[in-house]
DOMARDO-25322 format. One line per field, with one value per residue (C-alpha): x, y negated, z; residue number from 1; residue in one letter. Coordinates in steps of 0.02 Angstrom, whole numbers, padded with zeros to 5 digits. Layout:
REM DOMARDO-25322
u	c(X  ...) $
v	c(Y  ...) $
w	c(Z  ...) $
n	c(NUM  ...) $
res	c(a  ...) $
***
This chain:
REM DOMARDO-25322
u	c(03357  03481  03484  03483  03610  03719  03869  04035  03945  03915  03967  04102  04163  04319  04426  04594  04654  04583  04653  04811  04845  04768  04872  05024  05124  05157  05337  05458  05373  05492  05541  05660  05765  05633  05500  05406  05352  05421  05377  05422  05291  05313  05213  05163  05110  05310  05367  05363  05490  05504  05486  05530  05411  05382  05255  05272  05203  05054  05022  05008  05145  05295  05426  05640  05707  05719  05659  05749  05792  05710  05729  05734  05855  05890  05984  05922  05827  05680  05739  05686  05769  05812  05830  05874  05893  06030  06157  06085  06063  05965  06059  05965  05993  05946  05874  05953  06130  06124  06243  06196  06174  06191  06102  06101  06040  05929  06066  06090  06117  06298  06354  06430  06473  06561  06460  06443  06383  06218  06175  06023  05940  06057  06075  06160  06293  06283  06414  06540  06448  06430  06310  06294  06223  06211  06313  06292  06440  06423  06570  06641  06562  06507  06480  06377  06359  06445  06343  06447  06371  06496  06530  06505  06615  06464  06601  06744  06840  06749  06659  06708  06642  06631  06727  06675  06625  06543  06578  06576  06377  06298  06162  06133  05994  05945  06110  06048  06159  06122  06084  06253  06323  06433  06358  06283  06152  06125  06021  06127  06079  06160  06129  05988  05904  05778  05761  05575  05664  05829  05914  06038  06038  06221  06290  06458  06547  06587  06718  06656  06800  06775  06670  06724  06718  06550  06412  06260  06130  05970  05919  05955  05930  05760  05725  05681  05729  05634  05657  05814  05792  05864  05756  05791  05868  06005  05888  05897  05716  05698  05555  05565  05464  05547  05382  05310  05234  05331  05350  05441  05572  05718  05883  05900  06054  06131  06089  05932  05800  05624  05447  05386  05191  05198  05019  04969  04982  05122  05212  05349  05332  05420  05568  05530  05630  05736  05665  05525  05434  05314  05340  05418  05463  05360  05474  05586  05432  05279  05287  05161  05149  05047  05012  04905  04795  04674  04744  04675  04779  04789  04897  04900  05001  05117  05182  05362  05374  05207  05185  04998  04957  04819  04743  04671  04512  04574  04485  04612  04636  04818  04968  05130  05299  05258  05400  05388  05467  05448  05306  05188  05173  05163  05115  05040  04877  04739  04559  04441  04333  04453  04652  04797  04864  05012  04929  04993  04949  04941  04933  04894  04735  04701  04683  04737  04774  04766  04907  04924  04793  04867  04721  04573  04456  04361  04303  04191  04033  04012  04088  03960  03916  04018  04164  04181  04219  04333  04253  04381  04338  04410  04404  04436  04584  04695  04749  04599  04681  04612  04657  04612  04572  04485  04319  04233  04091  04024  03965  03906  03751  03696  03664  03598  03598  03459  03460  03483  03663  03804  03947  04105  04243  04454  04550  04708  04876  04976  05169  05326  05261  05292  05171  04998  04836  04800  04622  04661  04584  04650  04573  04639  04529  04376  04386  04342  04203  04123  04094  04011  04161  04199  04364  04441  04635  04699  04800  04853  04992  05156  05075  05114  05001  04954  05118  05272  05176  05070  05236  05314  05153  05259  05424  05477  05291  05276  05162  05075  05000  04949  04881  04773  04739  04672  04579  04488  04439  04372  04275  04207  04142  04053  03973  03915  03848  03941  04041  04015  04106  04096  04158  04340  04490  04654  04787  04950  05111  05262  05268  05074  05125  05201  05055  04925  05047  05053  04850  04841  04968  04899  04938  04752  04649  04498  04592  04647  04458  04416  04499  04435  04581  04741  04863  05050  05109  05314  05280  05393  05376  05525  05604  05770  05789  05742  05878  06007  05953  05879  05949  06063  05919  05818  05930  05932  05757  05706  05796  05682  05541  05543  05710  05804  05764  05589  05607  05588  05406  05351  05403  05237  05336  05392  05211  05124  05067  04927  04864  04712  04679  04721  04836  04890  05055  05136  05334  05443  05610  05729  05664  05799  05697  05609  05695  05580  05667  05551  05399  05458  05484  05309  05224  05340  05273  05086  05084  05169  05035  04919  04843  04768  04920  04928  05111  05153  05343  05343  05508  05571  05492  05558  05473  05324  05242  05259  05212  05045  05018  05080  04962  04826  04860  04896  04734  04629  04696  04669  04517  04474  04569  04450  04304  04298  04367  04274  04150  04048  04032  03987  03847  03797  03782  03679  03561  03623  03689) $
v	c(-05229  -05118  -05013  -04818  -04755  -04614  -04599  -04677  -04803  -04930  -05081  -05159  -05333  -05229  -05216  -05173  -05338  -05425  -05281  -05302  -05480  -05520  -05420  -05448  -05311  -05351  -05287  -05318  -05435  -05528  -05681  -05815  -05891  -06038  -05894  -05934  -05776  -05713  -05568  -05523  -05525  -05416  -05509  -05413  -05596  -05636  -05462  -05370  -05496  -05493  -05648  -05684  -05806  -05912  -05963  -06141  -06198  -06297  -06290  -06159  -06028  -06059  -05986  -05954  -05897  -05992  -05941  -05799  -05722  -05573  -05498  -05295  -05188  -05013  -04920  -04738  -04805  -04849  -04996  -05098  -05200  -05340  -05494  -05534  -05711  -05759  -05894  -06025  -05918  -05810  -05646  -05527  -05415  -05476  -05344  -05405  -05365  -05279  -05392  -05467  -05674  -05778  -05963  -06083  -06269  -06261  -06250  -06130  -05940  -05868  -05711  -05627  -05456  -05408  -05310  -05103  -05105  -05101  -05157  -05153  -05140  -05263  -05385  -05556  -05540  -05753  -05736  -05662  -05733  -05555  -05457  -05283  -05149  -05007  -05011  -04869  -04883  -04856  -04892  -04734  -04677  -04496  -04455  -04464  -04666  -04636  -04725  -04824  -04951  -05099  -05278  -05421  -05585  -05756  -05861  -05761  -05889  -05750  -05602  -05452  -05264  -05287  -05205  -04986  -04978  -04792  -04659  -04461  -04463  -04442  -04568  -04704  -04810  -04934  -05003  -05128  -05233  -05232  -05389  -05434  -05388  -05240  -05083  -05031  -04890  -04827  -04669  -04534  -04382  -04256  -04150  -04059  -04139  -04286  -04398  -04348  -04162  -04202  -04363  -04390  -04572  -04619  -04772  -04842  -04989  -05143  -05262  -05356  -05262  -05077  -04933  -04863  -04701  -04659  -04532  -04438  -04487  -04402  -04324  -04147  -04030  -03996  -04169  -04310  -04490  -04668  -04843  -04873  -05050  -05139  -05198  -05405  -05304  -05220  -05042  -04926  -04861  -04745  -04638  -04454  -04303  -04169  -04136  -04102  -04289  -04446  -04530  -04662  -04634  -04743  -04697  -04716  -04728  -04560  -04551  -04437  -04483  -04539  -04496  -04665  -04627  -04420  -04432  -04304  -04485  -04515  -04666  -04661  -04639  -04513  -04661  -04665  -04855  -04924  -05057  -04989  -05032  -04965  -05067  -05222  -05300  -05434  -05430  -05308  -05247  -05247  -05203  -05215  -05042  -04949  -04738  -04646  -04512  -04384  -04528  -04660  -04796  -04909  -05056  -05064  -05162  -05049  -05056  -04993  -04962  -04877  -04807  -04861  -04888  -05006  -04994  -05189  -05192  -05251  -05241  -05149  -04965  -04954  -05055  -05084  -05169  -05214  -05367  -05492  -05635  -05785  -05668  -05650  -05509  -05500  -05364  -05285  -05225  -05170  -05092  -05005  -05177  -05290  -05295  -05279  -05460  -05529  -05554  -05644  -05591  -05669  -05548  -05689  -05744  -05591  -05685  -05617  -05752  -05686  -05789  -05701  -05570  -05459  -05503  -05627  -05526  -05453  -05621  -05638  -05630  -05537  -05388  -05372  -05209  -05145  -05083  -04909  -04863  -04696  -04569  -04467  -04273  -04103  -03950  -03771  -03711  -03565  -03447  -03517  -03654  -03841  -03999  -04185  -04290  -04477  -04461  -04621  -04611  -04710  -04892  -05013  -05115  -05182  -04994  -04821  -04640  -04517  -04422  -04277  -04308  -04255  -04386  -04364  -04319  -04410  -04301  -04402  -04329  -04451  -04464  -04392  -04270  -04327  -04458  -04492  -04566  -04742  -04818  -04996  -05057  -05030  -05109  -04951  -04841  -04972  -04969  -04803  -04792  -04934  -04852  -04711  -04611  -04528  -04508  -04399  -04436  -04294  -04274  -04090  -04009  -04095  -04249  -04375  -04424  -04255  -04222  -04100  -03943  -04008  -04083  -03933  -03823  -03887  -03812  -03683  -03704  -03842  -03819  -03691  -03779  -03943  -03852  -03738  -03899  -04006  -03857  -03822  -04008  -03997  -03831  -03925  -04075  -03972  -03877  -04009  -04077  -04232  -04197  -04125  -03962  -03981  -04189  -04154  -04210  -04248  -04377  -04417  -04486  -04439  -04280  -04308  -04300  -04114  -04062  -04111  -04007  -03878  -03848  -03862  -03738  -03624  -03442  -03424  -03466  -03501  -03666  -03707  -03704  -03833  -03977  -04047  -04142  -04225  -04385  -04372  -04538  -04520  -04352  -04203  -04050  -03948  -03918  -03871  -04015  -04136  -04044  -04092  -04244  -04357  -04477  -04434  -04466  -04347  -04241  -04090  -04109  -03972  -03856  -03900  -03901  -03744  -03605  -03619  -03438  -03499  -03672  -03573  -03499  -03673  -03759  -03819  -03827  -03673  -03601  -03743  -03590  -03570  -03732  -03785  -03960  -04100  -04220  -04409  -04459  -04637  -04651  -04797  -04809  -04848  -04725  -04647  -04549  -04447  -04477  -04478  -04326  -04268  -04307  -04284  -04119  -04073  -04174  -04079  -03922  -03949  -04038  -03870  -03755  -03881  -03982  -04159  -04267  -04431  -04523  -04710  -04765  -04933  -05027  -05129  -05008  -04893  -04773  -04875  -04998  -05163  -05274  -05330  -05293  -05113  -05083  -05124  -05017  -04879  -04892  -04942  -04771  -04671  -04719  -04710  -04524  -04443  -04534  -04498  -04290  -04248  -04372  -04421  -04229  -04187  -04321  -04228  -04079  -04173  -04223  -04412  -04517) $
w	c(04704  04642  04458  04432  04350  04334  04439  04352  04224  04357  04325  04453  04518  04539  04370  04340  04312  04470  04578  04509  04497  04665  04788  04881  04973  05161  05213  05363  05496  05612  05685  05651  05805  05825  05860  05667  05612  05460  05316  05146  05011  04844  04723  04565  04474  04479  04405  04575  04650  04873  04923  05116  05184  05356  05429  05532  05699  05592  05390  05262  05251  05153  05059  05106  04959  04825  04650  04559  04727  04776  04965  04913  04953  04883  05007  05042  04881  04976  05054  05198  05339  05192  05287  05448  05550  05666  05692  05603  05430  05327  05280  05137  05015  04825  04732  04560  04637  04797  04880  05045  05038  05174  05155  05304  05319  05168  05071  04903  04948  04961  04928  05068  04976  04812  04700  04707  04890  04937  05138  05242  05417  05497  05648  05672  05801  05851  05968  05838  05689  05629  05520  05575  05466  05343  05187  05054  04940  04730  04705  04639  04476  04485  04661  04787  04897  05045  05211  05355  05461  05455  05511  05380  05443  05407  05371  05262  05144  04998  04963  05092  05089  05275  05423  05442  05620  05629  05469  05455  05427  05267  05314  05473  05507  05643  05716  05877  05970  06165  06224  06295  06116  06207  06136  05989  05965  05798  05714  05621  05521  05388  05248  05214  05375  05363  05466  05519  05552  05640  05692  05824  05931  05968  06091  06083  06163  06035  06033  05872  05757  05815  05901  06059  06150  06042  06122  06078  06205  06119  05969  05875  05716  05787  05864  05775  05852  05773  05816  05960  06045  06174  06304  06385  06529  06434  06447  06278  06229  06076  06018  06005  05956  06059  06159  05974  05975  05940  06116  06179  06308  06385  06442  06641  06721  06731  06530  06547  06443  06528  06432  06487  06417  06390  06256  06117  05997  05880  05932  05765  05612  05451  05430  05237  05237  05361  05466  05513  05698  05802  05972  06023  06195  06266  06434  06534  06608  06476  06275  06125  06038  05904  05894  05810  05882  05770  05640  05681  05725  05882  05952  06149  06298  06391  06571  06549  06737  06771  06576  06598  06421  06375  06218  06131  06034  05887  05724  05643  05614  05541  05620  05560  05585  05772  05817  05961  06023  06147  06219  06088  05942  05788  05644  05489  05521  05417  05427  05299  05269  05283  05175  05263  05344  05436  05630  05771  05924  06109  06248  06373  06277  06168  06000  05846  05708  05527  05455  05278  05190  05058  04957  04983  04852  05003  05046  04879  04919  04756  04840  04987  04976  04846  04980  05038  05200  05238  05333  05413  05380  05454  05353  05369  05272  05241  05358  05487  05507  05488  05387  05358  05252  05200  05108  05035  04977  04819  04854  04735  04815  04624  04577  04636  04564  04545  04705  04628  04539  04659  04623  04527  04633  04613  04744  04803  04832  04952  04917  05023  05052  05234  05226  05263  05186  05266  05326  05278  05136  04970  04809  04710  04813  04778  04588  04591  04730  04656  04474  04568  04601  04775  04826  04952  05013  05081  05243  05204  05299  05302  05315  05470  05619  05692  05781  05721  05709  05577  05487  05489  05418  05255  05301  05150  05084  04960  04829  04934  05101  05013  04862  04968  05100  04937  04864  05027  05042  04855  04930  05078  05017  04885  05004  05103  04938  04943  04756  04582  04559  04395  04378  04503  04457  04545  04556  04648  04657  04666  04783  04774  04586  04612  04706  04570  04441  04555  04577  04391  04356  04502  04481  04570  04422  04550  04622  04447  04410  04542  04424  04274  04217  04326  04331  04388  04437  04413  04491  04510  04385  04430  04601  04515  04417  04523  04655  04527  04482  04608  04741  04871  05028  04957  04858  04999  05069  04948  05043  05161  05069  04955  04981  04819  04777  04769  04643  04505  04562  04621  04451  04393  04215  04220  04231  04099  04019  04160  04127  04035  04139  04019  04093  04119  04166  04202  04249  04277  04156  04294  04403  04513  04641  04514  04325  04171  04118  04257  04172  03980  04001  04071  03939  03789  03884  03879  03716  03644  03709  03651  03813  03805  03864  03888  03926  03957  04014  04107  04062  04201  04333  04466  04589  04606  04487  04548  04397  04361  04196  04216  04370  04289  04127  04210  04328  04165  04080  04198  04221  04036  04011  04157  04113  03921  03969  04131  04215  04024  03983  04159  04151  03997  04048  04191  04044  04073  03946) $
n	c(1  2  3  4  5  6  7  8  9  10  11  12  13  14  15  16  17  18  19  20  21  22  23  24  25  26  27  28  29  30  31  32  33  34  35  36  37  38  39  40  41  42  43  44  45  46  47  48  49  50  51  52  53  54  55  56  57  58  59  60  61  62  63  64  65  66  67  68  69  70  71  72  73  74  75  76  77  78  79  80  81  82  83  84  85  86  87  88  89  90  91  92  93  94  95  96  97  98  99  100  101  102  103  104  105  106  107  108  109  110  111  112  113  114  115  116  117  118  119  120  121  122  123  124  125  126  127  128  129  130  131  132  133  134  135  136  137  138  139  140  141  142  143  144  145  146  147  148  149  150  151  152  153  154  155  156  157  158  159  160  161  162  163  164  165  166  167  168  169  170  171  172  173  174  175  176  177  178  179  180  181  182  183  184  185  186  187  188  189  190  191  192  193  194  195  196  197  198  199  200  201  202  203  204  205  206  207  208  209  210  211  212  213  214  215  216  217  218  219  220  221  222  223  224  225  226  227  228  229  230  231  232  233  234  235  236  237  238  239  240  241  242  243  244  245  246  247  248  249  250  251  252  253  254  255  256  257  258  259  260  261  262  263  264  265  266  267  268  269  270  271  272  273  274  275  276  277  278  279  280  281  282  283  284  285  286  287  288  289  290  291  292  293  294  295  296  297  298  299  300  301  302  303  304  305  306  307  308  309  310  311  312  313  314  315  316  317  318  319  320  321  322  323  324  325  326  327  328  329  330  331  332  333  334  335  336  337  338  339  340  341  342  343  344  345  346  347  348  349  350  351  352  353  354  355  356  357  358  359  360  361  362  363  364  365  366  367  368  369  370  371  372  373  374  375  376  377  378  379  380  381  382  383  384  385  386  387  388  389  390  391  392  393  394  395  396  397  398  399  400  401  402  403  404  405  406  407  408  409  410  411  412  413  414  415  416  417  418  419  420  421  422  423  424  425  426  427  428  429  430  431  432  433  434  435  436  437  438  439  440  441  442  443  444  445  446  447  448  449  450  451  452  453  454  455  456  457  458  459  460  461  462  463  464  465  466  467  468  469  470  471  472  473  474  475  476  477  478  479  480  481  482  483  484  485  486  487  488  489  490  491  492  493  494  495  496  497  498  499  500  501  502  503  504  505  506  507  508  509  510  511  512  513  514  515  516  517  518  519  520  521  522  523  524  525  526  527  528  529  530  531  532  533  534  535  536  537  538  539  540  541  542  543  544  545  546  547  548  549  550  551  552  553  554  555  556  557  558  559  560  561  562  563  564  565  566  567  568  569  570  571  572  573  574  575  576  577  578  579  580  581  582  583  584  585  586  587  588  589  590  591  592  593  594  595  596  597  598  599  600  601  602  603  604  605  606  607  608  609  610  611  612  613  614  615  616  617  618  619  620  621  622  623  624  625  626  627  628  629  630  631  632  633  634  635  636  637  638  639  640  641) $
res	c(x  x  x  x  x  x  x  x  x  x  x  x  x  x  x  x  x  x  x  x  x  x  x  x  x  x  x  x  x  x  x  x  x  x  x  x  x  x  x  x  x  x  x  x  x  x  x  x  x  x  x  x  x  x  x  x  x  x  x  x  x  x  x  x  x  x  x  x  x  x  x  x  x  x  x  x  x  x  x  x  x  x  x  x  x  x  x  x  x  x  x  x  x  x  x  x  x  x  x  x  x  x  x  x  x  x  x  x  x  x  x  x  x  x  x  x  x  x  x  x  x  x  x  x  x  x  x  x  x  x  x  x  x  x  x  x  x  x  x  x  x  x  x  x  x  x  x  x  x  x  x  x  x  x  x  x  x  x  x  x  x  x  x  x  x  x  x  x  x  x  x  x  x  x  x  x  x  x  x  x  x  x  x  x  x  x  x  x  x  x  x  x  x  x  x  x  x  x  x  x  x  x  x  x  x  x  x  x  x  x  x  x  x  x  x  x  x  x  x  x  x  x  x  x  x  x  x  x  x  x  x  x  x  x  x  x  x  x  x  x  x  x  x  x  x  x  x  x  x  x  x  x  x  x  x  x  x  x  x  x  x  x  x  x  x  x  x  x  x  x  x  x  x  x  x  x  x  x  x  x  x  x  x  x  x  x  x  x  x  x  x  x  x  x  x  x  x  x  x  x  x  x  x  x  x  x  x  x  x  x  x  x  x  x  x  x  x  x  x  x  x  x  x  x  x  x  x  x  x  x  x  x  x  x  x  x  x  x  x  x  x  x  x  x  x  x  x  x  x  x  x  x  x  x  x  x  x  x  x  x  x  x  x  x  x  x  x  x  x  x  x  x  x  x  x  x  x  x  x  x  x  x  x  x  x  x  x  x  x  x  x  x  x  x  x  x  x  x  x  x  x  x  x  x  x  x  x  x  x  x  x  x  x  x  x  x  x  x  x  x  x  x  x  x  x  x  x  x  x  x  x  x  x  x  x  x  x  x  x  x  x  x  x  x  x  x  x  x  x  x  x  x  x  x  x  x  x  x  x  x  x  x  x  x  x  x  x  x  x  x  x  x  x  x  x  x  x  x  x  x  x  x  x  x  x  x  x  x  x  x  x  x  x  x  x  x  x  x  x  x  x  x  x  x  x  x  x  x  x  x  x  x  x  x  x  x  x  x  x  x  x  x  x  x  x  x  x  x  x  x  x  x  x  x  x  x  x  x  x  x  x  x  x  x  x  x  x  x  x  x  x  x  x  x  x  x  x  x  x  x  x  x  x  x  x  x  x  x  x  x  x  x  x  x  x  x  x  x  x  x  x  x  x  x  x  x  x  x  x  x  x  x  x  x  x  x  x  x  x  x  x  x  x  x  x  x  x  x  x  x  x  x  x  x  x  x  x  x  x  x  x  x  x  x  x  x  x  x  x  x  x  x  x  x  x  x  x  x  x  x  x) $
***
């Protein structure tokens, strides 16, 4: 028998402290050269620290590196691609320094690298005991990294930089070895482009100390390549969204490249970390691979010859880091009841083994009922066009509301911007639904999953198509009676952060009105500043994003004099992606004109909190900052207590 009460006071099984001290982030699936499967784990309970972890043929999973290591690297700044197995060893980048490590026979790591060099993404070349792979070089104080992909010897008498194979690009990603170990294929791009906008896929022949007679076999300003692999048979496959949808294609003979499944599905994804992997070869003939279609996720067996594509009823709904070896698969996968997990996968049998959960919360029975489950959403929005988004409702099976209260509304502003909201489960997302808060993610335009039109509805319009996308999801839901107009608020991160700013400091006072109070999580506050200031990956993609002639009209600090919304904001100290001086100066602006601010710096922290204790301060206060401003005085105004 469950309780009335009014929406937001009901009591949870979800607090801030179980949420954050009982997940584990699920990174970089792949498998060692005895076919264990393999994954890093960043583990909030040991200070955020990436721990690479195997799992063997019988027993409980177990850990590689040994304490104080952490497998994390910061190249592009996002990382990725940290570890890699081959020729006996373990090579990975260690967060603490950024050199890469070798260790080998359970031994005590090594370090491979001297220090000012950062290296990711790489392969073991076993016959030439070789690590190949990116290198982004700090050395030089006052500039800009400069990116090579280079050779690092296993078994130099010391520390070496590593041999430049491929240079001239400001940034490279995904260098793959063919089988034979005679060419290499690796993903370039410059200045302003991203790699979601404009990549180019080169091939050149190897020799183990240089590049030869190089080519670009795919790829463009206006064509975005993801993922090149090497199938057993020596055949290069790569991903591609020249149709307008990420497909996968191979290279036949005469170099032309073959749409081997032409679909209206996104078979990449916006390359946000190196690493990343949507499909995987089972044989010459047959791979495992995951797309998403009207965003919904699905993994599937594909005929390489025939392109018959066969989708797996799997009960997951997001998929990532697809690897596979010795014929089975492996990946991340994750569902709206259930966390995200490690799976192995047999094609032959069609089991899925769960080998690692990122939480095991959802298995208390005390939370039966208390989980809410998305329900995707399309919306009409500016310019009669249409947008997406991920409502959930509020669940809590211990308590009700009086049928007449419409629930307090948290709108949620997903990073990148190139990025998308996510079906699998997230605790975050369940502390609020179970209080009685609904929560709406947002897929506005710009976002991934709906092809490169959609991407693209962001191009020169940021701060304009997302804030009209999120208003007109605030707009529909409260016409369908499914929010409280007068109990919305809004919260992001990062890019989501500059979004939230930028609906607050609206120059159309009615979408300005739609928001009772906001949180920037290290979010951006000023185009111009953050042009000047941020990290080289990123540090032209605002040409893209907003024409310099415009950053001063789309500075949401530059226009705190429109806002009334008070406002939360939480920002790492070491953050080089989006500096506190980000932040600081928004919060000096509002607190001169007088707004309700509320700042906390997290020492130790980045982009991203990764730390227990600071993930679950800075869900507890934001909690407490739009509960005590907007949700208690809309419940009075509702004549509730």
């Amino acid at each position: 028998m469950s309780t009335p009460a009014p929406y937001g006071t009901w009591q949870s099984p979800l607090d801030a402290d179980r949420v954050s001290t009982s997940m584990v982030e699920l990174l970089d699936v792949q498998f060692d050269e005895g076919g264990a499967p393999c994954w890093i784990e960043g583990r909030p309970q040991e200070g955020g620290r990436h721990v690479l972890v195997r799992q063997p043929a019988a027993g409980d999973p177990v850990d590689v590196l040994p304490p104080g290591f952490s497998a994390r690297t910061r190249v592009h700044e996002y990382g990725g691609g940290a570890a890699t197995f081959g020729a006996g060893s373990i090579c990975f980048a260690h967060f603490e320094d950024q050199r890469l490590y070798r260790q080998s026979g359970g031994g005590p790591p090594q370090a491979l690298t001297p220090p000012g060099l950062r290296y990711a993404d790489g392969r073991i070349d076993t016959a030439r005991r070789l690590w190949v792979g990116v290198r982004e070089d700090h050395r030089e104080a006052d500039t800009q990294p400069r990116n090579t992909i280079v050779a690092v010897a296993l078994d130099a008498p010391g520390p070496q930089p590593g041999t430049v194979l491929v240079e001239g690009d400001d940034f490279y990603a995904a260098p793959r070895l063919s089988p034979d170990g005679r060419r290499l294929a690796w993903l370039a791009w410059r200045h302003p482009l991203m790699p979601w906008v404009g990549t180019q896929l080169w091939v050149g022949d190897f020799d183990g100390g240089a590049v030869h007679h190089a080519r670009r076999v795919a790829g463009g300003e206006e064509e975005s390549v993801f993922q090149p692999e090497w199938a057993p048979d020596g055949t290069l496959y790569f991903v591609s969204d020249r149709t307008g949808w990420w497909n996968l294609y191979r290279l036949d003979d005469s170099g032309a490249a073959i749409n081997v499944c032409p679909r209206a599905a996104e078979f990449g994804r916006a390359q946000w970390r190196l690493g990343m992997s949507t499909y995987a070869f089972l044989s010459a003939r047959q791979a495992v691979c995951a797309y998403t279609e009207g965003g919904t996720g699905t993994l599937a067996l594909l005929d390489l010859e025939s392109g018959a594509l066969a989708p797996l009823a799997l009960p997951f709904s997001d998929f990532a880091s697809v690897r596979a070896h010795g014929g089975k698969a492996a990946f991340i996968g994750g569902s709206p009841v259930a966390s995200s997990a490690v799976v192995l996968f047999d094609p032959l049998t069609r089991a899925a083994t769960v080998l690692r959960q990122a939480t095991a919360v959802t298995d208390d029975p005390a939370l039966r009922g208390h989980l809410s489950a998305p329900q995707p959403i399309e919306f009409p929005t500016a310019n009669g066009r249409t947008a997406f988004a991920l409502y959930y409702p509020p669940a809590n099976a211990d308590f009700h509301a009086d049928a007449a209260e419409l629930p307090p509304l948290l709108v949620r502003c997903h990073g990148g911007p190139t990025s998308s909201a996510t079906r699998a489960l997230d605790l975050r997302t369940q502390f609020w639904t179970s209080r009685g808060i609904a929560v709406v993610d947002v897929d506005y335009g710009g976002s991934t999953g709906y092809g490169r039109a959609y991407r693209e509805r962001l191009h020169q319009a940021w701060g304009i198509v997302d804030v009209e996308d999120c208003a007109a999801a605030v707009r529909h839901l409260v016409a369908r009676g499914l929010a409280d107009p007068a109990r919305t608020v809004i919260s992001g991160g990062s890019a989501g952060g500059f979004t939230v700013l930028s609906c607050l400091t609206s120059a159309d006072a009615a979408v300005r009105g739609l928001f009772g109070a906001g949180a920037s999580h290290y979010g951006v506050s000023d185009p111009q500043a953050l042009a000047q200031d941020t990290h080289k990956f990123e540090s032209r993609y605002l040409d893209w994003l907003i024409a310099p002639s415009d950053w001063a009209e789309r500075s949401p600090v530059r226009h705190a004099d429109r806002m009334s919304a008070p406002v939360v904001f939480f920002q790492g100290a070491q953050d080089r992606v989006v500096p506190p001086s980000q932040t600081e100066a928004m919060v000096s602006a509002l607190r001169r004109k007088g707004i309700t601010t509320q700042y906390t710096l997290f020492a130790g922290e980045q982009h991203g909190f990764r730390q227990a204790a600071n993930i679950r301060w800075a869900l507890d206060a934001e909690f407490y900052f739009f509960d005590t401003l907007v949700f208690r005085a809309g419940r009075r105004s509702h004549g509730n207590a």
